[in-house]
C-alpha positions in Angstrom: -12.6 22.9 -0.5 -16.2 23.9 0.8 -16.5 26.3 4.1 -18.0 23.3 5.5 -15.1 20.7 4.3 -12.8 22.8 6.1 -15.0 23.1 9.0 -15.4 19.2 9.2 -11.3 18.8 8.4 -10.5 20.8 11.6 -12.9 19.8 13.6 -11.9 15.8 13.3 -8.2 16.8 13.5 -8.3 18.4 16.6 -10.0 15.5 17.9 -7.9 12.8 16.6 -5.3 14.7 18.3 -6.3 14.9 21.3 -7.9 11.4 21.8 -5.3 9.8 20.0 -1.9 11.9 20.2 -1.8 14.5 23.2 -0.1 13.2 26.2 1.4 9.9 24.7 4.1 10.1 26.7 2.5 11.1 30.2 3.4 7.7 31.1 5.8 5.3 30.0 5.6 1.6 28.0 2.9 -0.3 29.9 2.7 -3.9 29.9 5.0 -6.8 28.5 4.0 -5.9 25.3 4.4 -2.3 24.2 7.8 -2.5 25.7 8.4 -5.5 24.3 6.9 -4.8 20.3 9.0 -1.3 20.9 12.3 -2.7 21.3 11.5 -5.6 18.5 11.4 -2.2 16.2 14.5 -0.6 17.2 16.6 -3.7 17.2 15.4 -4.0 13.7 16.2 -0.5 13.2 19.6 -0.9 14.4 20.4 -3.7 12.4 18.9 -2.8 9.4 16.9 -5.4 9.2 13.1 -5.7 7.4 12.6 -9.3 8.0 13.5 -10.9 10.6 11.9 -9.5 14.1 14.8 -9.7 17.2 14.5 -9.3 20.7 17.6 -9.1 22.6 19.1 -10.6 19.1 17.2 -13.1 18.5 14.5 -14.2 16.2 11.3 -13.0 17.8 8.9 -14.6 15.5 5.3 -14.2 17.1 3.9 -11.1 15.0 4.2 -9.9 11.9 6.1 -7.3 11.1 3.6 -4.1 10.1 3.8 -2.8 13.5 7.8 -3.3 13.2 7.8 -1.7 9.7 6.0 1.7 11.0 7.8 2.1 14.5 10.9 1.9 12.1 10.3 4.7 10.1 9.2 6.9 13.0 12.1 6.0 14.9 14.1 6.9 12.3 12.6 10.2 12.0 11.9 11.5 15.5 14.4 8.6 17.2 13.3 5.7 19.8 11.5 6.9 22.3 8.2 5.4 24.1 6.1 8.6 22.1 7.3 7.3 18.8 6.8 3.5 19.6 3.2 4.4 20.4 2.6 6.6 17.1 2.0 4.3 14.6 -0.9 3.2 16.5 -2.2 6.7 17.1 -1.5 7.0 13.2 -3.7 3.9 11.9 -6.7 5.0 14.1 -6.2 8.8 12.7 -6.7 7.0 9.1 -9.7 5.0 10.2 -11.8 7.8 11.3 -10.6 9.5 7.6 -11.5 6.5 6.1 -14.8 6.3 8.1 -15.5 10.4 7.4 -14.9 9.8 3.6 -16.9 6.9 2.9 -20.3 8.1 4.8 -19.6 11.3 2.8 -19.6 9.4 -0.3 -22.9 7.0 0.1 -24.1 8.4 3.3 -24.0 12.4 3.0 -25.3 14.0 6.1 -23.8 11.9 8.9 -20.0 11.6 7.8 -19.0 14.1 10.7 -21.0 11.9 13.6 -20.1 8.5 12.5 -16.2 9.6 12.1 -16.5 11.1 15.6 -18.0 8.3 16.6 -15.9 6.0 16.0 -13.1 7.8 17.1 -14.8 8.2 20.6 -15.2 4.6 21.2 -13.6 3.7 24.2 -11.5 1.0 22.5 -10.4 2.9 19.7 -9.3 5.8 22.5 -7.2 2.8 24.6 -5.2 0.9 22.0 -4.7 4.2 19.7 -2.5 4.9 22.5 -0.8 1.4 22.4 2.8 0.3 21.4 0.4 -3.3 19.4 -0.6 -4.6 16.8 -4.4 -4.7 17.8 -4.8 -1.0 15.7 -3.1 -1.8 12.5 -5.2 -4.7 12.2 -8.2 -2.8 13.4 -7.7 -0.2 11.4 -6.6 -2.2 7.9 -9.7 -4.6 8.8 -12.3 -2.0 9.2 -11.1 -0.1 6.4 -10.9 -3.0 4.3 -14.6 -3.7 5.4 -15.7 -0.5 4.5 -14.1 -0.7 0.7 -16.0 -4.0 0.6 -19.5 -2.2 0.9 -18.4 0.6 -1.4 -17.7 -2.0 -4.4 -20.8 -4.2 -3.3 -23.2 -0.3 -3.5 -21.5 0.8 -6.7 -19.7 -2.2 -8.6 -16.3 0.1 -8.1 -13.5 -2.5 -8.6 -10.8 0.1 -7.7 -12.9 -0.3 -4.2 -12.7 -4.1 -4.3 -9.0 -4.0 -5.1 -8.7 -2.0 -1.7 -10.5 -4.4 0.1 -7.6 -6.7 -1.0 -4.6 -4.8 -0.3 -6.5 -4.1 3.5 -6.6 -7.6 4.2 -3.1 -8.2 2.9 -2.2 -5.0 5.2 -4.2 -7.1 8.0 -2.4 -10.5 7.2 0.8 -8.5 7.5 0.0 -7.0 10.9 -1.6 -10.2 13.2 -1.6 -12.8 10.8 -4.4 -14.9 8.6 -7.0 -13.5 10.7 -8.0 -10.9 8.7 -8.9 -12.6 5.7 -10.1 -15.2 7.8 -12.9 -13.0 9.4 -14.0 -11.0 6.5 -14.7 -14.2 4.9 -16.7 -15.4 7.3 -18.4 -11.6 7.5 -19.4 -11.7 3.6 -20.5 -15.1 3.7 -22.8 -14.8 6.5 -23.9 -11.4 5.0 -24.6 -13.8 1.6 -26.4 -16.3 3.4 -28.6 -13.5 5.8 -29.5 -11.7 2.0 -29.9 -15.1 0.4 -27.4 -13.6 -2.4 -24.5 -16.0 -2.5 -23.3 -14.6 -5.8 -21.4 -11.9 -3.6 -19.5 -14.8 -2.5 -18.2 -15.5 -5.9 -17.9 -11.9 -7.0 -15.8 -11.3 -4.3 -13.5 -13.7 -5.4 -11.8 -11.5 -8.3 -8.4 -12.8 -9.6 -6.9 -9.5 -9.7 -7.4 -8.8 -5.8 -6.1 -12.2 -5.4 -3.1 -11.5 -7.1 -2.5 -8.3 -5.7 -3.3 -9.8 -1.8 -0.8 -12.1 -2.5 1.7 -9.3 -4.2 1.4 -7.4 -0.7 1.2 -10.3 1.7 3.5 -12.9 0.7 6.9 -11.6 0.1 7.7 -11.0 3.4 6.1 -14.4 4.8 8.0 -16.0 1.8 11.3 -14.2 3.0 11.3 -14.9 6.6 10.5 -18.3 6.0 14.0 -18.4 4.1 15.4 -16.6 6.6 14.0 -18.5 9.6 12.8 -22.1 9.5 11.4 -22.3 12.3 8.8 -19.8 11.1 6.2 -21.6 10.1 6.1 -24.0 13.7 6.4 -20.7 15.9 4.0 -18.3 14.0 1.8 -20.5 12.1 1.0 -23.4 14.6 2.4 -22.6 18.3 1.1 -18.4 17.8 -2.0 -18.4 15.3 -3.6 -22.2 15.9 -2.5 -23.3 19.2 -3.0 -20.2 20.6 -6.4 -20.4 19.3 -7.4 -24.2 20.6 -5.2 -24.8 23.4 -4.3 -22.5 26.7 -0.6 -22.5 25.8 -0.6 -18.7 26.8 -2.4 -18.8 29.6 -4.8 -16.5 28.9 -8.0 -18.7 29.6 -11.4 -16.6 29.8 -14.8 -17.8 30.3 -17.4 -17.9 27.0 -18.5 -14.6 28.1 -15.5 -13.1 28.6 -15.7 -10.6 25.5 -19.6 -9.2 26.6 -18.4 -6.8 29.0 -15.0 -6.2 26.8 -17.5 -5.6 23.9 -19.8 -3.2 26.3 -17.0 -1.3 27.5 -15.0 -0.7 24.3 -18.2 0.8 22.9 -18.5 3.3 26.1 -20.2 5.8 25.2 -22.2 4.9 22.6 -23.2 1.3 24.0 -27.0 1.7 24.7 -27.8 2.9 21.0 -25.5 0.5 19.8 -27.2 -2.0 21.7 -30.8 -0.7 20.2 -29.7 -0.5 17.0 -28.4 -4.7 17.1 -31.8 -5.1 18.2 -33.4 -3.4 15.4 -31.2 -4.9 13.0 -32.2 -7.8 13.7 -35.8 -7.8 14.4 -36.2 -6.4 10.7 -34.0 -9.1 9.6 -35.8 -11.5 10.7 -39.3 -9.7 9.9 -37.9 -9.3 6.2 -36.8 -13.3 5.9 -39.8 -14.8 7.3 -41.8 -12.1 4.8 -39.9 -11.9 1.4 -37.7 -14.1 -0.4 -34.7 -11.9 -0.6 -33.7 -8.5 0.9 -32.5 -6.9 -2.0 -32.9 -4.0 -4.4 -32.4 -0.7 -4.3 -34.7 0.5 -1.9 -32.9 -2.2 0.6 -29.5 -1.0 0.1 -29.4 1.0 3.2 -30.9 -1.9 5.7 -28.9 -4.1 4.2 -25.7 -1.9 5.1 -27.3 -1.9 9.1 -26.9 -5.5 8.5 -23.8 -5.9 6.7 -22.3 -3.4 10.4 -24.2 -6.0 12.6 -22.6 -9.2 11.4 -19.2 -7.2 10.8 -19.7 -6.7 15.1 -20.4 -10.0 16.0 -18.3 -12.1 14.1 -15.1 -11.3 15.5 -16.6 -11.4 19.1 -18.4 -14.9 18.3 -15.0 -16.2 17.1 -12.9 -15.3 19.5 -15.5 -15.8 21.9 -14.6 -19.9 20.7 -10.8 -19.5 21.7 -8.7 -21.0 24.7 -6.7 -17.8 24.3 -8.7 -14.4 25.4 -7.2 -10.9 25.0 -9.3 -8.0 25.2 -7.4 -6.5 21.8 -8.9 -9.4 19.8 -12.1 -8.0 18.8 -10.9 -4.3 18.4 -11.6 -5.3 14.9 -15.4 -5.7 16.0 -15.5 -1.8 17.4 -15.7 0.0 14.5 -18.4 -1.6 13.4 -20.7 -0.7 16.3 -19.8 3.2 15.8 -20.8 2.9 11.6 -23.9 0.8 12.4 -24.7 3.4 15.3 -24.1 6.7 12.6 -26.2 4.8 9.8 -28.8 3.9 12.2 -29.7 6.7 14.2 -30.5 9.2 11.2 -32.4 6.5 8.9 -34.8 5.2 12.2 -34.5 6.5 15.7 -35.9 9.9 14.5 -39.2 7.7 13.4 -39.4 5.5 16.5 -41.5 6.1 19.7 -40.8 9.3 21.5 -41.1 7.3 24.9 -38.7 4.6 23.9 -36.3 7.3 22.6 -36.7 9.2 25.9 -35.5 5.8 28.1 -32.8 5.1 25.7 -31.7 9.0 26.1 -31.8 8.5 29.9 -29.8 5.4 29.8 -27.2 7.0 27.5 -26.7 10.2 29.7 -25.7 7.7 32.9 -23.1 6.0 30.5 -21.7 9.0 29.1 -20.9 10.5 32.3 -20.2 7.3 34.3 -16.5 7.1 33.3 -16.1 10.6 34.3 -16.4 9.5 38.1 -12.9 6.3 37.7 -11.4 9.3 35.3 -11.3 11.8 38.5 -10.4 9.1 40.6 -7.6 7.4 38.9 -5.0 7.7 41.6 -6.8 5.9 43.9 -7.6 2.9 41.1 -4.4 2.9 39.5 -2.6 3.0 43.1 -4.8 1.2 45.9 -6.7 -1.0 42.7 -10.0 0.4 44.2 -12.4 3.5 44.0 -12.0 5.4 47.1 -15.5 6.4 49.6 -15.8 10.0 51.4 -15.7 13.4 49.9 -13.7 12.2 46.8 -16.2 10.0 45.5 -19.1 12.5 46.6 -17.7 15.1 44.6 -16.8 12.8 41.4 -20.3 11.6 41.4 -21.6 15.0 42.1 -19.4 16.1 39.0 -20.9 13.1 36.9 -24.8 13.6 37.6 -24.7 17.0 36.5 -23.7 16.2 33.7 -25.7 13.1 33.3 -28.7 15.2 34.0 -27.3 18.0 31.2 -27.0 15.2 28.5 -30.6 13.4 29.6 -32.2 17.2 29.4 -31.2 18.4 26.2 -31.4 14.6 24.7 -35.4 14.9 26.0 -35.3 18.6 24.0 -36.3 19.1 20.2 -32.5 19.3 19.5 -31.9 15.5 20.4 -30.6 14.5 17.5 -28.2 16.7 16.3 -27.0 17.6 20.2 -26.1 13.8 20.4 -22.6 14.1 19.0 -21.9 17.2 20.9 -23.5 16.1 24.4 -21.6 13.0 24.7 -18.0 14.2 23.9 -18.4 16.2 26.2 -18.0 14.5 29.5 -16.0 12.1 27.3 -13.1 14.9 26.8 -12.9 15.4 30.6 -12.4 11.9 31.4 -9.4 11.4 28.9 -7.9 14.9 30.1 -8.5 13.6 34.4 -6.6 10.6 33.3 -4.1 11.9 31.6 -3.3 15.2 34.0 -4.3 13.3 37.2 -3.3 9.9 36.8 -0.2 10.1 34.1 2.6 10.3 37.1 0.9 7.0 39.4 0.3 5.3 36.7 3.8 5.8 34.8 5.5 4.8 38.7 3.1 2.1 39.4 2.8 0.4 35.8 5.9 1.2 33.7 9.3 0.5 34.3 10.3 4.2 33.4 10.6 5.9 37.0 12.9 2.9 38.0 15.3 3.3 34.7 16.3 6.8 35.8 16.4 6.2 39.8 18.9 3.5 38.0 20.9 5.4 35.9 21.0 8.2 38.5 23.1 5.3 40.7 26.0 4.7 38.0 28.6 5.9 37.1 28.8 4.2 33.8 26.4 1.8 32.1 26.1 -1.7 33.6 24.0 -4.6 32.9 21.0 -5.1 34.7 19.5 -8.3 35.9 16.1 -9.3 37.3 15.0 -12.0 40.1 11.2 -12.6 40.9 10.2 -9.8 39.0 7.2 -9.3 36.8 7.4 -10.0 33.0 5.9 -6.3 32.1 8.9 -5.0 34.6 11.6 -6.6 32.5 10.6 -5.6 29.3 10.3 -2.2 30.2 14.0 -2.3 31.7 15.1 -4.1 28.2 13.5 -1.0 26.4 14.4 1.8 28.6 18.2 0.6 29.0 18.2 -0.7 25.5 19.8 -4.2 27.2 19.2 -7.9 27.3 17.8 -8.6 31.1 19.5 -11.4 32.6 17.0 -13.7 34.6 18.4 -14.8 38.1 15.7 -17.3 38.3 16.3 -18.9 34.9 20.0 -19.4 35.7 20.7 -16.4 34.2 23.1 -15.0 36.9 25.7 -12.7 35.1 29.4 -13.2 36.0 30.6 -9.4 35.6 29.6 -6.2 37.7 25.5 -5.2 37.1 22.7 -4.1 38.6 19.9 -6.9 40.3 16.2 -5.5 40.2 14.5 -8.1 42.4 11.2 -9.1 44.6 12.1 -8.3 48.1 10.6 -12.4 48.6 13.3 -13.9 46.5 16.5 -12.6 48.7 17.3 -15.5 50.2 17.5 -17.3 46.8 19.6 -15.0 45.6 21.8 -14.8 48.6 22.6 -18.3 47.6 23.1 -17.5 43.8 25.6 -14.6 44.8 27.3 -16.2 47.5 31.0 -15.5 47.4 30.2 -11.9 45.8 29.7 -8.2 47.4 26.2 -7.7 47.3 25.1 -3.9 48.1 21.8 -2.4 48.3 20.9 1.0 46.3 17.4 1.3 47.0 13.7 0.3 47.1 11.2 1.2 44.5 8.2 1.3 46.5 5.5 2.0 43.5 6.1 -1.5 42.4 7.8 -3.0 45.7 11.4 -4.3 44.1 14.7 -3.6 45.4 17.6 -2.9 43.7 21.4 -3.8 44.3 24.6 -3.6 42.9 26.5 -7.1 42.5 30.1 -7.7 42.3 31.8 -9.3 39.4 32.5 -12.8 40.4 36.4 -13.9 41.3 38.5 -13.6 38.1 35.7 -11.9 36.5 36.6 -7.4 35.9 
């Protein structure tokens, strides 16, 4: 290993973790769904059982199970815990930077340090490398996957193509059929924008095929056995009616993922945004100019263009759903940071010194924007709002320095290669002011953490706990953190023996009536997320 390998080694490890691993735990399980996806693993765990996904025993059959299957093992390492459920995440972005440093080394040498930082930098990767999901194991098999795809389609490698195929069968195995689904519809565009549809057919090589299916299908084959009800639940209720109906409830407008997109690229948007632009405008230069944009001497456009559809596919497609999450397109993020990297050392050095200079200026303001919501994070997480007076004059003080720091020495001969090091910068500071300032409000405001131990702190032995008027995220958390099924008052749900009631102070009369005829006491009121808490008799004849 070269002085400089070494140099490059440490240098992405110590960011990966930092962005990715230091302070996982400075709050608890956000959300109905890390809580949720974390007790799925450890019920799993506990039963010793690689198939079938449980919640509160029972089949859980939305997801598959690659998430499940890594939580597992680190759980049975390092034991349950809300650092371990997030790992696995924090693991499969780790590998996608790797895998995004090793394959610029190999066919782009020069840039391999940038575009893995890059990509590691991206706002989006940052947030959901920090989630208890699946949105990073498909991101990261997806990407990857992507990335073996170009390295057979630049060298005629098949040991690359046959890693395309065991990423998308990773992919299949941690959301579903989408990943094959969009890098289909990626190479095929890419075929039809270089007017080479034999791609389409070489792709198609029986060996991957057979190897996809060697990865992917067992387990779909086994649950299926196990569960037959799979195929209803996952396949048409969680993959196509959750795709052409509203059955979730997550309706968006058609624009919805435009900002999402725009903020998970923070803070490499605007040369992301240029480079698109570019990519296109020579596209389009090329087809109304040549018959085919091919050959050798293409090879490195035609990657810029390969990076741009990769982008906007997944934010097209989902852009088409009734169902809009922002995780969807995470698979689209990568591709912005690689197409960014390829782009800015094969043109930006050639373009117009005055365009450059506005692009540099409008970088600076969106690299140190997020520095002035980072210092005030209290105030969002808590009152929901950035706060006015000295507070916010000092956080935007704080942020136009810096702003005029990264404009300054992007306007200097060293623009280029002070890029990288200019925008982690302020990017550093706002991940450390969220996680040192805001960790505590936003673990008592947004996870169900604080609560458990005020909780436990009243009993004298373990009772079960049950929820009226609460939110969803709320009981989840309370299933993980006491390793319990939650009763639902509301649902009819009302237990007979001695627990614990977390409920909306607004639903007290209906559960005066749902109690009536037991002793009802009051413990406390959690005032971070406004729900009281009681003790509750067992009912007569009941211990």
């Amino acid at each position: 290993m070269t002085a400089r390998t070494r140099t490059d080694v440490l240098l992405l490890a110590g960011f990966c973790a930092f962005l990715f691993f230091y302070g996982a735990g400075q709050f608890g399980l956000i959300g109905a769904d890390e809580p949720r996806y974390a007790q799925v693993a450890r019920e799993m765990l506990e039963q010793h059982n690689w198939i079938t996904p449980t919640l509160s025993g029972h089949p859980w059959l939305e997801k598959p199970p690659l998430y499940y299957w890594q939580a597992m093992l680190v759980y049975s390492v390092i034991g349950v815990s809300d650092v371990a459920a997030r790992i696995p995440s924090a693991i499969d972005a780790t590998l996608l930077v790797v895998a995004v440093y090793l394959f610029f080394r190999r066919l782009r040498r020069g840039v391999e340090v940038d575009a893995a930082l890059m990509t590691a930098s991206c706002a989006g990767i940052i947030g959901y490398s920090r989630a208890a999901s699946m949105d990073m194991p498909l991101a990261a098999a997806f990407s990857i996957g992507m990335l073996a795809w170009w390295a057979w389609r630049g060298s005629g490698t098949k040991i690359f193509l046959a890693f395309f195929y065991l990423c998308m069968a990773l992919g299949a195995l941690a959301k579903g059929p989408v990943a094959p689904l969009l890098a289909a519809v990626v190479i095929v565009l890419f075929a039809a924008a270089t007017r080479e549809w034999r791609l389409v057919i070489r792709t198609l090589w029986l060996p991957g095929i057979i190897l996809f299916c060697a990865v992917a299908l067992p387990w779909y084959v086994a649950v299926q056995m196990q569960n037959p009800q799979f195929f209803r639940e996952f396949i048409l209720e969680h993959n196509l009616a959750r795709f052409s109906t509203n059955l979730y409830h997550h309706p968006e407008p058609i624009w919805y993922y435009v900002p999402v997109l725009v903020l998970a690229l923070v803070p490499w948007i605007v040369f992301v945004a240029a480079a698109i632009a570019e990519t296109i405008r020579v596209w389009w230069t090329e087809r109304t100019t040549r018959e085919t944009i091919s050959g050798d001497h293409d090879l490195e456009f035609q990657f810029r263009l390969f990076a741009c559809i990769w982008l906007i596919v997944p934010v097209l497609f989902f852009s088409v759903s009734q169902s809009k999450l922002p995780g969807y397109i995470l698979p689209a993020i990568p591709a912005g940071a690689v197409l960014l990297a390829d782009y800015l050392w094969q043109r930006l050095i050639q373009e117009d010194q005055h365009v450059w200079k506005w692009l540099a200026l409008l970088h600076a303001v969106v690299a140190a924007a997020p520095l002035v919501p980072a210092l005030l994070i209290v105030s969002v997480v808590t009152r929901h709002h950035l706060p006015g007076g000295r507070p916010m004059l000092l956080a935007l003080a704080i942020a136009l320095v810096l702003c005029a720091a990264i404009a300054l020495t992007l306007a200097s001969r060293l623009h280029l290669r002070m890029l990288r090091f200019v925008t982690l910068i302020p990017l550093v500071l706002a991940v450390a002011a969220v996680l040192r300032l805001g960790g505590s409000s936003i673990d008592r405001t947004l996870s169900a953490r604080p609560l458990v131990v005020e909780l436990s702190a009243m009993e004298t032995h373990t009772l079960p706990v049950a929820v009226c008027g609460v939110s969803r995220e709320l009981e989840y958390g309370l299933a993980f953190y006491r390793d319990q099924a939650i009763a639902r008052y509301e649902s009819g749900s009302v237990p007979a023996t001695e627990h614990l009631l977390v409920m909306a102070p607004s639903w007290k009369s209906n559960v005066t009536q749902l109690t009536a005829g037991r002793r009802v006491s009051f413990l406390g009121h959690y005032s971070a997320q406004d729900v009281d808490y009681y003790w509750v008799a067992p009912a007569a004849g009941k211990p």
